[in-house]
N, C-alpha and C positions, 0 to 999 in steps of 0.2 A: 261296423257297429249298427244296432236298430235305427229307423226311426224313432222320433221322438215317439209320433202316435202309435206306433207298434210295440212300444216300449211301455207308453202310460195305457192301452188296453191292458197290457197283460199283469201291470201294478194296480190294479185295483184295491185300493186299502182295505174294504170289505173277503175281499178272497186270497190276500196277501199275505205270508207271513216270515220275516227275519231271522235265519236260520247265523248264529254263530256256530264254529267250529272250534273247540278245544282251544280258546280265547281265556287257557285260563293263565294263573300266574307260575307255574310249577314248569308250564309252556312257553311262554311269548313274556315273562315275568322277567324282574331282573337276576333272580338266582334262578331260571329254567334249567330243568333238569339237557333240554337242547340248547346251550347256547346259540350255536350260529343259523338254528332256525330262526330264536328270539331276536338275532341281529335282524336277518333279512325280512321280519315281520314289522320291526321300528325302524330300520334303515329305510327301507321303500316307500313308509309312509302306513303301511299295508295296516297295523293295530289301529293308527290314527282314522283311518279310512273307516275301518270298523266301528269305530265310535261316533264319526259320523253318523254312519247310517241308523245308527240305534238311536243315536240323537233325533233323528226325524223321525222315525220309526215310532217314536213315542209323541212327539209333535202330530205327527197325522194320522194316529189310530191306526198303526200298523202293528199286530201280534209281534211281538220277539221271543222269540226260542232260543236259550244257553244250553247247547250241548256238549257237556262235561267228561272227561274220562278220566276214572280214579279207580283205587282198589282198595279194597280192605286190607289193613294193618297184616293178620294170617294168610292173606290169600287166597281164601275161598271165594271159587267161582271163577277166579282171572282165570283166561286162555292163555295157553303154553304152549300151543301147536301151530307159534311162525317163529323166527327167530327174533322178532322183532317183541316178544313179548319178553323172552328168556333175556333177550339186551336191555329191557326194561327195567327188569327186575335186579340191576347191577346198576343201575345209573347212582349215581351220588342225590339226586333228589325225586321223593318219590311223591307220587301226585296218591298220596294216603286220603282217604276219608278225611272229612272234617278237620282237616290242615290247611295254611295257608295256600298251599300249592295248588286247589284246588278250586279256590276262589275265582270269579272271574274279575282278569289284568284290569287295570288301570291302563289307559282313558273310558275304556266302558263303563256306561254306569247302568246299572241293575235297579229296573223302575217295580215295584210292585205288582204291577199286572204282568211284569214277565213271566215266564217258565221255567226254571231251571231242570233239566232232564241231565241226571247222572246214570254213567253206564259203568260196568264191574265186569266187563267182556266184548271181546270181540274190536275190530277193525271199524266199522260206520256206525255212525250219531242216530240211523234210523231201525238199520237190522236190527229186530229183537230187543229194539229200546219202545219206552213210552212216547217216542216222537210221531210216530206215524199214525196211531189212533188219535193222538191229540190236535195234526194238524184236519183230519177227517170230523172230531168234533168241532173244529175251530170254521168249518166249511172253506179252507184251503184248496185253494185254484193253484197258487201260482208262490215257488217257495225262492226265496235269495241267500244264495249259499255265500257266506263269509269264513273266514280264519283259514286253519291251518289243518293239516296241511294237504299243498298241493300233490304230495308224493301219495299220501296214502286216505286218510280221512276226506279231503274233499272230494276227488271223486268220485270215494264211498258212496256220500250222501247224496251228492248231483243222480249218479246210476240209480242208486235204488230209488230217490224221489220220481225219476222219469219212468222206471219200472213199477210203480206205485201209480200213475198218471198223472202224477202233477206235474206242470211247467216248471223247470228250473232256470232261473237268472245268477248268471254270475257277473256282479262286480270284478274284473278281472285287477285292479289295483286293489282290492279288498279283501285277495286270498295270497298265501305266501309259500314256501318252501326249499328245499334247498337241492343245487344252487337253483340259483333266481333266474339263469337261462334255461333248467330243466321246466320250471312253472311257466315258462312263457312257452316253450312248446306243448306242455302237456294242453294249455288252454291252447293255443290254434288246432295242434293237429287231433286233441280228443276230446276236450269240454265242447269246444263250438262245433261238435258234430251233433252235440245231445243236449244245449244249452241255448239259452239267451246269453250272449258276452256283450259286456257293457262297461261303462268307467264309472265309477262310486258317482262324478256329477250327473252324469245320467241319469242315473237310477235316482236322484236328490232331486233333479228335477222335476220329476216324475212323482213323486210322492208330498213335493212342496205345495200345501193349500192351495186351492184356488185365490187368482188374486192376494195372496200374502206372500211373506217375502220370509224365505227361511233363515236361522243366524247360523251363520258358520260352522 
């Protein structure tokens, strides 16, 4: 794990910004169209963790970024070209537009100056979405990849962010996927070749006011 100070260098609340991953309800909810993703994201602690960090994140002037994936009702525009999209499209709950599904879960709570960025394509929160010009106007250094999942969307976002030149941190309690011993190799033997790995108190530390005392 980092240093403390190699850890709050690189969280600079001015160049920092809180990247959730597909932290909606349709996902990690309690009717998720994945159940036993949804366990091992409430089980571990892993949503709670997330709300966390959002929790500070809005306490200490950190940008939060909600990136979303849904589709429209007809289907226009969704990709069809992994199997993973065509198994989508059969699931019993569909993460539709403008549906509960889509919202983002509970314990997060969505503060007004966040971002919500929904995508209608594709596998990463940043390829081809409005995320990466917004963290560029936001003068984004250094990005903290949360949610789910660890098999396909995190690290999505983690590659192309570091592909893009930004530093990525990942809370390593703060992302999920199944099983739970697949996300703990994927983060030693390939997040921490291209990441910051950290524990969600780390990264709290690190973002808690000077001389002030973060709540829980």
């Amino acid at each position: 794990m980092p240093a403390h100070a190699e850890l709050s260098e690189l969280l600079d609340p001015r160049t920092t910004v809180l990247l959730t991953v597909e932290c909606q309800e349709g996902v990690v909810g309690a009717d998720s169209a994945l159940p036993e993703l949804a366990e091992e994201a409430r089980a571990d602690g892993v949503l709670a963790n997330v709300a966390r960090l959002v929790a500070a994140a809005h306490e200490g002037g950190v940008q939060v970024v909600h990136a979303i994936a849904e589709r429209r009702p007809d289907g226009r525009g969704a990709s069809r070209n992994a199997r993973l999209f065509r198994a989508a499209e059969r699931l019993p709950v569909q993460q539709l537009s403008g549906t509960p599904a889509v919202r983002v879960a509970a314990p997060i709570e969505v503060a007004d100056e966040d971002l919500v960025v929904r995508r209608l394509h594709g596998l990463s929160p940043l390829q081809g979405t409005d995320v990466d010009p917004l963290l560029r106007n936001l003068g984004c250094r250094t990005l903290i990849v949360t949610g789910v999942s660890a098999n396909v969307a995190v690290p999505n976002a983690v590659f192309d962010a570091v592909n893009r030149g930004y530093t990525a941190v990942v809370p390593a309690d703060a992302i999920a996927g199944v099983p739970s011993d697949y996300t703990r190799a994927v983060i030693r033997h390939t997040l921490a070749l291209v990441a910051t790995v950290a524990t969600t108190d780390e990264v709290l530390a690190c973002l808690a006011p000077p001389g002030g005392v973060r709540r829980a």
